[in-house]
N, C-alpha and C positions, 0 to 999 in steps of 0.2 A: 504494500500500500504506500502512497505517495504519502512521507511523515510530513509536506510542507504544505500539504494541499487543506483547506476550510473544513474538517471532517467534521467537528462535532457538532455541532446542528443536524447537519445532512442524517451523523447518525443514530443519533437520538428519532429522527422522525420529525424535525419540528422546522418550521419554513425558514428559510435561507434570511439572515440577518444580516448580511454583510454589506457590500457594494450593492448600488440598485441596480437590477436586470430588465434591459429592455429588449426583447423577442422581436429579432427581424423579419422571420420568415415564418409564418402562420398562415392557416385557415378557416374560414366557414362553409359550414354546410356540407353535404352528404357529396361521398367519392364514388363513383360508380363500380371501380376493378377490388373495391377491397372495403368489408364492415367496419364501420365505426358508432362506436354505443350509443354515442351523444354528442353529435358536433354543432350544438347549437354555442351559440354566445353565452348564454347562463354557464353551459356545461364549463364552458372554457374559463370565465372568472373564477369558477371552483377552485380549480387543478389551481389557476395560477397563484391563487388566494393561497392555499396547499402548501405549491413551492415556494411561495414569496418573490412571484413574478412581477414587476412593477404594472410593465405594459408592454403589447402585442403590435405586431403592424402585419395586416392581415390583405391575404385575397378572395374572393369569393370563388368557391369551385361550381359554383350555378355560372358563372362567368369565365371562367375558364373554359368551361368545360361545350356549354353552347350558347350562353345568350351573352353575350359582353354588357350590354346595356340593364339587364335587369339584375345579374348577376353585383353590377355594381350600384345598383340599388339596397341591394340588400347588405352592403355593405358600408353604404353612407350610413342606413339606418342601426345599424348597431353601433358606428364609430358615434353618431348623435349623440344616441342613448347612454354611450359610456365613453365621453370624449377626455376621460383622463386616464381609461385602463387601452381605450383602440384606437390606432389610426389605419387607415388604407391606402393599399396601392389601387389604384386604376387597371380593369384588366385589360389591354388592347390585343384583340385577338383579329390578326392580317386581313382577316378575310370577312371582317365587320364595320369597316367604315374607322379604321385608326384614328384619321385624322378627326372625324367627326367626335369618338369617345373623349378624346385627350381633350378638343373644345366643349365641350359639355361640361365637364367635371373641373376644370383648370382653376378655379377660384372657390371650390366646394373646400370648406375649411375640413373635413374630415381628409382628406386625401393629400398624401406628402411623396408622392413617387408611383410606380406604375410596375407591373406585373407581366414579364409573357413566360410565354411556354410554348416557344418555337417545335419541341417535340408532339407536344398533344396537339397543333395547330398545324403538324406537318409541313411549315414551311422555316427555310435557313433565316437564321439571327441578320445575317448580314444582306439578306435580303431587301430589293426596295419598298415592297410593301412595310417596312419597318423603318423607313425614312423618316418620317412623321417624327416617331417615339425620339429618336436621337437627335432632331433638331430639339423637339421641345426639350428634350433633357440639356441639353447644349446651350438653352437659353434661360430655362428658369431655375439650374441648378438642383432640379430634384431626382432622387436618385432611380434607377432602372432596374429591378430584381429579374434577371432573367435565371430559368434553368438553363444547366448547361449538365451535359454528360459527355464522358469520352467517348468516344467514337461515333457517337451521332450524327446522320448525316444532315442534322440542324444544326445543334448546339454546340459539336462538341469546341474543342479549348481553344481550335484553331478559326473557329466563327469568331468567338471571342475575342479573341487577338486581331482580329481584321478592324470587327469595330472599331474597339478601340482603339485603334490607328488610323481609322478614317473621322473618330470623331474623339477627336483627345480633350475635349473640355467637359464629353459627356460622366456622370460620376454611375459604375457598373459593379451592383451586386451579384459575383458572381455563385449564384445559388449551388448548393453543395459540393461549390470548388470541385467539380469534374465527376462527383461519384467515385470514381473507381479510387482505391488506394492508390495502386499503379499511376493513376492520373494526378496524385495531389503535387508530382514534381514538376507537372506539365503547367499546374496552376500556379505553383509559384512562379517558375520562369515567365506566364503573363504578368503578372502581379508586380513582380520585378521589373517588368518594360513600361507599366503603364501603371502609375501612383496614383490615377484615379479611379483602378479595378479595387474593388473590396470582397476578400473571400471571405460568400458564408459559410458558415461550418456545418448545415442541416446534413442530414443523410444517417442508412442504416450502416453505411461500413464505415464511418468514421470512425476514431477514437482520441485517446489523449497524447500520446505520443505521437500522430499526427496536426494534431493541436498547436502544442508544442514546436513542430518543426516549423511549421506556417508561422507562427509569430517570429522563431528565432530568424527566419530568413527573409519576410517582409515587415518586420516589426507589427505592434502589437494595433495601429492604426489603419491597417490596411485587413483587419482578420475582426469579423464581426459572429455573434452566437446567433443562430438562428434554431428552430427547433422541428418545424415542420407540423407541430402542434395545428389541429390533433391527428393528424396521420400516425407519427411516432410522436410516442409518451413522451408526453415534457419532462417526465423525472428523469426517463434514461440521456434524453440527449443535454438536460442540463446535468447532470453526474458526472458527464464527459470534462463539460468543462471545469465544475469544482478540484475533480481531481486530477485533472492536467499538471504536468510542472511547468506552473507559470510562478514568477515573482507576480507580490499581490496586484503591482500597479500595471500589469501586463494584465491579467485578470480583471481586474474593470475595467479596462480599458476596451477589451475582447465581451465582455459581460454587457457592456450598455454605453461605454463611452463616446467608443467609434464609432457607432450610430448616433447617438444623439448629436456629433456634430456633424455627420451626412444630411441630418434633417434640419439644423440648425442652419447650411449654407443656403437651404433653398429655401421655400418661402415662409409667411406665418402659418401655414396649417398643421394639424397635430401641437398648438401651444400647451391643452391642457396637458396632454399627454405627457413631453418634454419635463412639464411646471413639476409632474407628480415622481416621474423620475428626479430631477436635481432635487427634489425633497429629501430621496432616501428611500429604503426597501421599502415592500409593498406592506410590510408588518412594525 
């Protein structure tokens, strides 16, 4: 067991006291490939309540998956409802009117960045239907959560690296930094050309010694916690990071720092959200 790592809270059972944790990568709503108990928004302030999750930045899987438009309704309304535990990415899916979504929602104080999933959408990241998202992100400084998987013939690390090179002012969440173990070397060598790619850490083959590696080689500003919540259990994928060997201030930084100044560079939306994190844990 890592002797340097926050254990005792975690192992008593009793919610995370330490730095506040702000969740980059969440969702709402019911997955089609795979059961989930309860993925409503109630269900979700439980668990995080539980862990002592400050706050969530969340996509809707109604909008992912087929309606981008109402999908991201349903996610204004939750972020409303609890505008200091949720905020939202906008989901822009190629083949629904991009540029129309991004206008619609661009001043909607719930929503602080924008969501694809170039794989479930079947078309490449670097794609021109995907013009749109990287201007706006190019201009209003809010952040872009895309998947990315190795070998993909959408996502994988080398769509990413194109982006990023064709649009260097855009700021690029890169969701589960590749998937594969194999791939977390691919991600840092992007990460390393372009200091405004941010690896998230979501995913089931992560762990802490990969954790670990990503901060010592991009520093701890460029490596964000995500959880995938509630697909995968928030307990397990924040465990990962309690017990990573990070120095403490590498750990909040990865825990909720480095996003809160992603969301800090672009506009005012998600304030309260922000507000309730720089307060301190959610307990």
């Amino acid at each position: 067991m890592n002797s340097r790592a926050p254990a005792g809270a975690v192992l008593s059972r009793e919610p995370w006291q330490g730095t506040p944790i702000l969740d980059a990568h969440a969702h709402l709503g019911p997955y089609n490939r795979f059961f989930i108990a309860d993925p409503s928004g109630a269900a979700m302030l439980r668990v995080m309540d539980r862990c002592g999750v400050s706050g969530a930045i969340l996509s809707s899987m109604l909008g992912v998956e087929l309606d981008a438009d109402a999908g991201n309704e349903e996610t204004a309304a939750l972020c409303l409802a609890h505008p200091s535990r949720f905020a939202g990415y906008v989901v822009v899916n190629p083949w629904q009117d991009p540029a129309g979504q991004l206008e619609r929602w661009r001043d909607h104080p719930a929503f602080v960045g924008v969501k694809l999933h170039p794989d479930l959408h079947e078309y490449p990241l670097d794609g021109r239907r995907y013009r749109p998202v990287w201007e706006y992100a190019e201009v209003t400084g809010r952040p872009v959560l895309t998947h990315t998987w190795a070998g993909s013939q959408f996502d994988d690390l080398d769509h990413l690296d194109r982006v990023a090179t064709d649009h260097p002012r855009a700021r690029i969440l890169a969701g589960h930094a590749g998937v594969a173990p194999s791939s977390f070397g691919r991600a840092i060598d992007v990460a390393r050309r372009h200091p405004r790619v941010v690896l998230e850490l979501c995913g089931s083959h992560n762990h802490g010694r990969a954790i670990a590696e990503m901060v010592g080689a991009v520093g701890p500003g460029q490596v964000a916690f995500g959880s995938d919540f509630p697909f995968i259990d928030l307990r397990m994928s924040l465990g990962r990071m309690l017990f990573a060997e990070l120095a403490d201030e590498e750990r909040a930084a990865v825990l909720g720092g480095t996003m809160a100044s992603v969301l800090s560079a672009g506009h005012a939306g998600g304030t309260a959200l922000l507000d309730r994190f720089r307060r301190g844990p959610a307990h």
